[in-house]
C-alpha positions, 0 to 999 in steps of 0.5 A: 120576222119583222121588228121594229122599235115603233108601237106598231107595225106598219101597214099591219095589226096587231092581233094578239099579244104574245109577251115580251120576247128576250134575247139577252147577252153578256160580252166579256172584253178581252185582256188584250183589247182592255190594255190597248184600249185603256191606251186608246183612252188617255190619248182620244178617238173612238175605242174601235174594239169596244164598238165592235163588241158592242155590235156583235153584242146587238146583233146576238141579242137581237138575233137571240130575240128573233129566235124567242119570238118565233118559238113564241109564235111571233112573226113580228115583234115591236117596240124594241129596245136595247140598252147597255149596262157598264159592269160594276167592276168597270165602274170602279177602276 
């Protein structure tokens, strides 16, 4: 499966337009990695365990949206985009 975040495909066409391809997830944090790195944050530096969930999240979406477009008939999917949304909950403490 070829996917690329350009409106085209390289060396390719486009022939059909089969619909937009999913593959979404939610990752829960753990309570153990949410207390040590709320520690984490008062002091600095990178929260290692968020950007190792965030990863694992990409990667299982792409993953999920991979498997969509090939039961669509795909063998490309292009213009992808990912985005990342903080829980309402997180955003009030």
């Amino acid at each position: 499966m070829y996917v690329t975040n350009t409106e085209t495909v390289p060396d390719g066409e486009i022939v059909d337009v089969l619909g937009i391809a999913r593959g979404n997830t939610v990752e829960a944090k753990n309570a153990g990695q949410d207390f040590t790195q709320g520690i984490r944050n008062i002091f600095g530096g990178e929260l290692k365990a968020y950007s190792a969930l965030l990863s694992k999240a990409r990667d299982e979406a792409i993953s999920r949206m991979e498997a969509h477009a090939e039961e669509m008939g795909a063998d490309a999917v292009v213009n992808v985009r990912l985005e990342t949304f903080r829980s309402p909950t997180a955003a009030r403490k």
